[in-house]
Each structure stands twice: as structure tokens, then as C-alpha cells.
C-alpha positions as CSV (number, residue, x, y, z in Angstrom):
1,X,45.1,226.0,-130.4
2,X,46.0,224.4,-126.6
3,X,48.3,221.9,-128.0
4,X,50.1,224.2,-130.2
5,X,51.0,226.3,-127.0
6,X,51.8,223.1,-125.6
7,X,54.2,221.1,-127.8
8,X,57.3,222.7,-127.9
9,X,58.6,225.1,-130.6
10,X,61.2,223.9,-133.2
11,X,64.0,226.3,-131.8
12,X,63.6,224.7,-128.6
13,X,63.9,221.5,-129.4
14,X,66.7,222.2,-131.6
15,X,68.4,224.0,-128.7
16,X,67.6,220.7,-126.3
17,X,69.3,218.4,-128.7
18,X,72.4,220.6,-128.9
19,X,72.6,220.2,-125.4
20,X,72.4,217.1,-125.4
21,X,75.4,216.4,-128.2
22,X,77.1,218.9,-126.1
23,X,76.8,216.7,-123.1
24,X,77.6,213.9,-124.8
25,X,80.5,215.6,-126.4
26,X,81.9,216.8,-122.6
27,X,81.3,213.0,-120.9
28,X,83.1,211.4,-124.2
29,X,86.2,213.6,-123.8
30,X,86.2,213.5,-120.1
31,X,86.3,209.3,-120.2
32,X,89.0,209.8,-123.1
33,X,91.5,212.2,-121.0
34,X,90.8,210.3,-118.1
35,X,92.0,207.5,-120.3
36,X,95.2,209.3,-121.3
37,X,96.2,210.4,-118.0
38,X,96.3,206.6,-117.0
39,X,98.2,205.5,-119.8
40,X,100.4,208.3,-119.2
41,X,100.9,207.4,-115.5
42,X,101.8,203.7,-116.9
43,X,104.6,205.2,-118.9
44,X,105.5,207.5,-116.5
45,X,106.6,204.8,-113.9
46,X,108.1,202.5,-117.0
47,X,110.2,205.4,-117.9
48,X,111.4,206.1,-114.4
49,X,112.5,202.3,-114.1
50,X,114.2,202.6,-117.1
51,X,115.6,205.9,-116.0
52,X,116.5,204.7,-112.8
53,X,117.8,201.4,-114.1
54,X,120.6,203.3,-116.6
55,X,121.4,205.8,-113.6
56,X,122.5,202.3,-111.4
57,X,124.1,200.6,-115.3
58,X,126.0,203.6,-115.7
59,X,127.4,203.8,-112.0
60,X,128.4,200.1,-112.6
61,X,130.4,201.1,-115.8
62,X,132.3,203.2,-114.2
63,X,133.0,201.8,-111.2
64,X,134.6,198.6,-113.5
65,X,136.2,201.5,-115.3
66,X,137.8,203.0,-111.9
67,X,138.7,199.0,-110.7
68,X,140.2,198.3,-114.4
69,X,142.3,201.5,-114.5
70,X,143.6,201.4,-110.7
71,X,143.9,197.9,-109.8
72,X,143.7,195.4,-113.1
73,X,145.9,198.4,-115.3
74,X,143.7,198.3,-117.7
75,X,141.5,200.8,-118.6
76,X,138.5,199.5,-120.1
77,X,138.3,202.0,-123.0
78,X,134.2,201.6,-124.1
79,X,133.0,202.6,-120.4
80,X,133.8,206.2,-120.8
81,X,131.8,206.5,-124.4
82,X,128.8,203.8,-123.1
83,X,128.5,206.1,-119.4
84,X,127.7,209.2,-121.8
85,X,125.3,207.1,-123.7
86,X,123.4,206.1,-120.8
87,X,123.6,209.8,-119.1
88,X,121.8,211.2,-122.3
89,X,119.3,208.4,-121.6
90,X,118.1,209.2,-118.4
91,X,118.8,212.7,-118.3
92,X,116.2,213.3,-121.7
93,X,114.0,211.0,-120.0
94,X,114.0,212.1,-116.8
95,X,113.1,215.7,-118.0
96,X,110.0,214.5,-119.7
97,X,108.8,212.8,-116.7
98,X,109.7,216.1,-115.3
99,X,107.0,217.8,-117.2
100,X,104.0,216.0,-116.6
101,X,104.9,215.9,-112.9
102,X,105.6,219.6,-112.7
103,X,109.1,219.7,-111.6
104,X,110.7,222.3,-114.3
105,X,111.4,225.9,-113.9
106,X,108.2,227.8,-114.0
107,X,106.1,230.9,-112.9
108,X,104.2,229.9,-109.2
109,X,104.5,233.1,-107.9
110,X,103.3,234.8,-111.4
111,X,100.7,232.6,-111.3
112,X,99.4,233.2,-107.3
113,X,98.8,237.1,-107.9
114,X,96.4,236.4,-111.2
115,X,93.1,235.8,-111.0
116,X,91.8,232.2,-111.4
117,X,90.9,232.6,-115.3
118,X,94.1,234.5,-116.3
119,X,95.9,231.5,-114.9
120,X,94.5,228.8,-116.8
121,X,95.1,231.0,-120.0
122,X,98.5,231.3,-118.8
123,X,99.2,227.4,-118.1
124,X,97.9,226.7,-121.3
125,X,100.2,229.1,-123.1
126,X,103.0,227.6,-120.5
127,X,102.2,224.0,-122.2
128,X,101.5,225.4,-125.7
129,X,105.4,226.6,-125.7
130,X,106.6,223.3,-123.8
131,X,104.7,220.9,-126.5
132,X,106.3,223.1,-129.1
133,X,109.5,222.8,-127.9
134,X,109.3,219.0,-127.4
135,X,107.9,218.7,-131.1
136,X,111.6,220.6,-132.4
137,X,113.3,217.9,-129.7
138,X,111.8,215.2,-132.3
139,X,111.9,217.3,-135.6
140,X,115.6,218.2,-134.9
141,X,116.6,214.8,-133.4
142,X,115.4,212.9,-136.1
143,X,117.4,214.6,-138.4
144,X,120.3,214.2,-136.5
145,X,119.9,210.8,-136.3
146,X,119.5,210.6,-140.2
147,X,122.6,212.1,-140.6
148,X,124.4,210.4,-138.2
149,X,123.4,207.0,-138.8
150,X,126.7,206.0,-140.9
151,X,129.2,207.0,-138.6
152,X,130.5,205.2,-135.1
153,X,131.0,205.5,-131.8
154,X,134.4,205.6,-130.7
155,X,135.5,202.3,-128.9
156,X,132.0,201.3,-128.8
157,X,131.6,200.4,-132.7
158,X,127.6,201.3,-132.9
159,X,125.7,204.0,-135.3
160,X,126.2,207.5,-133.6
161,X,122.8,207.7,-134.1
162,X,122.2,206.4,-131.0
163,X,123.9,209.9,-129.3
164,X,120.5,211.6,-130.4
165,X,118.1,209.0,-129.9
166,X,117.5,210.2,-126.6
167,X,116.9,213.3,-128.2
168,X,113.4,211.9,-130.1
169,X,112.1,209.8,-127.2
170,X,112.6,212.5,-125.1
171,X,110.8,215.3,-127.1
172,X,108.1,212.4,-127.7
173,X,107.3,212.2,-124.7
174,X,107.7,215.9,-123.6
175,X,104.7,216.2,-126.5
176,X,102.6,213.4,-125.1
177,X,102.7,214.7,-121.5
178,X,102.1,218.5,-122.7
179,X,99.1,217.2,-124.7
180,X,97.8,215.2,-121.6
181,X,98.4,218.6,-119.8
182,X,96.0,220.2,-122.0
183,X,93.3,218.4,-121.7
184,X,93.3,217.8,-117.9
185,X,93.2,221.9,-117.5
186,X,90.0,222.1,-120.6
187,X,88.5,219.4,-119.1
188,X,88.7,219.4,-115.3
189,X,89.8,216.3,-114.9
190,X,92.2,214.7,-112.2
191,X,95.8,213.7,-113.0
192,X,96.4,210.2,-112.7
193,X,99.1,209.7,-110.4
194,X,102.2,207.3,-110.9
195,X,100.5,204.2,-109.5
196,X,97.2,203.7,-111.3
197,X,94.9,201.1,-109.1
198,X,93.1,198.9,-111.6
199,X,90.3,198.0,-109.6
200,X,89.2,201.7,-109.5
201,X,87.4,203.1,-112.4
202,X,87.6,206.6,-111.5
203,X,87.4,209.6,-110.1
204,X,89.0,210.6,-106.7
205,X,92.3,208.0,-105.7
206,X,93.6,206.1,-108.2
């Protein structure tokens, strides 16, 4: 009679092991978004180089463009078509590193009158509406690109697809960086800033 007092009832045991898959469930998606937010990092400061290195191409073009046209007399004619090229580049990718660091337009002051709990609803509605609009960037760019893929650049001789390309990787990555978003607010967990450390495994600095 004792032991049956003693030995735990069936509910409880059923209610330990929930907790336990619960716990298990919490540690396994924290170690996966804290695996995200460093991959994102990584492509974060690739896609800056490559942002940064089409801002410095494109400034070349047209410099060579200004020296052809003023002291050569002749205009190179591609550097006009291949400067708007690379401007949709960086600009579409430069925006999406925008959104995981923050820098858009948004709602601060909103956001500082609310109480704690409103404002996480509110960021994740903020994210919801930014991941859907970088998922129509891809939907609609693709399409573009389908139906652009026969005809050519102007002077430059390549598939106009290429005018909305920027337009998919850009809304990729908007949707990538939203979803990373996500998490990190459900889940607590630290950004990884642009320079990840290897040597640190996490938590705190990077």
C-alpha cells in the first residue's frame, strides 16, 4: 500500500516525459537558429563584398565612360547599360542586408510606448509582412526573368534576364533573413553579428 503512494502516478510520469521532449525540443531549435544566424552572418558579409565590390566596378565604368567621351571621343556605348546592371545589383542586395541588420523604415517609436509582449507580436507581424514581400520579389522576378530571357540588352548583347535577376536574389535573401528574424525573437536567441569568431561556440561575442 506504501509503495503504491510512493511510485509515481501514470499522469505524472507522462507529464515528466513531456517535459522532457519539450526541453529537448527548445535546446534542439535553439542550437539550430543559433546555427542559422551564423550562416546568415557569413552571407551577410559575402553579400556586402559583393555589394561593395560592384559599387567600386560600376564607378570604374563610368569614369572610362567620362575619359572615353571627353578625352579619347569615344563614348564607350556598353558602360551606360552595364552601370545600371551593376546598380540593380547592389542596390537589391544591399536592401536585403538591410533587413537583417535593421536599417529600413520601421516603427521605434510605436514600438517604445507598447508593452514588452505587444512588441514582440508586433515585430513578428513587422517580419511576417517583410518575408511576404520578399517571397513576391522571387515569385514576380522569376517570372520576369522567364519572359525575358529571349530578348537583349542594348549594346551589351546578354539575356535581359539578367535586369531582374537582382530582383530573385534579392527577395531570397529578404526571405532568408526574415525567417532568421523569426526565430531569434521565438527563441531568445542572440544575433550573430557580421564577423562570426570560429573559435567560439556560443553564446555572448561571437
Amino acid at each position: 500500500m506504501l509503495q503504491q503512494y510512493l511510485e509515481p502516478s501514470f499522469e505524472a510520469r507522462l507529464a515528466a516525459l513531456l517535459r522532457m521532449r519539450a526541453e529537448q525540443a527548445r535546446l534542439t531549435m535553439h542550437a539550430f537558429t543559433l546555427a542559422l544566424s551564423r550562416l546568415a552572418a557569413k552571407i551577410t558579409l559575402v553579400v556586402l563584398i559583393v555589394a561593395g565590390f560592384g559599387i567600386m566596378l560600376m564607378t570604374a565604368l563610368i569614369a572610362w565612360g567620362v575619359f572615353g567621351r571627353f578625352v579619347l571621343n569615344d563614348t564607350p556605348t556598353w558602360v551606360e547599360a552595364g552601370s545600371l546592371l551593376l546598380m540593380a545589383w547592389f542596390i537589391f542586395l544591399g536592401a536585403a542586408v538591410g533587413v537583417r541588420e535593421s536599417d529600413h523604415m520601421g516603427f521605434e517609436s510605436l514600438l517604445a510606448f507598447v508593452p514588452r509582449e505587444v512588441e514582440a507580436v508586433l515585430v513578428l507581424i513587422i517580419q511576417g509582412l517583410i518575408l511576404l514581400f520578399g517571397a513576391a520579389m522571387v515569385f514576380y522576378g522569376l517570372q520576369l526573368v522567364e519572359k525575358a530571357w529571349v530578348d537583349r540588352i542594348p549594346l551589351i548583347g546578354i539575356a535581359k534576364s539578367w535586369d531582374y535577376m537582382p530582383l530573385v536574389a534579392g527577395g531570397a535573401l529578404i526571405v532568408f533573413f526574415s525567417i532568421e528574424r523569426v526565430l531569434l525573437i521565438l527563441t531568445g536567441v542572440e544575433r550573430a553579428p557580421l564577423r562570426v569568431r570560429a573559435d567560439r561556440v556560443g553564446g555572448g561575442e561571437l
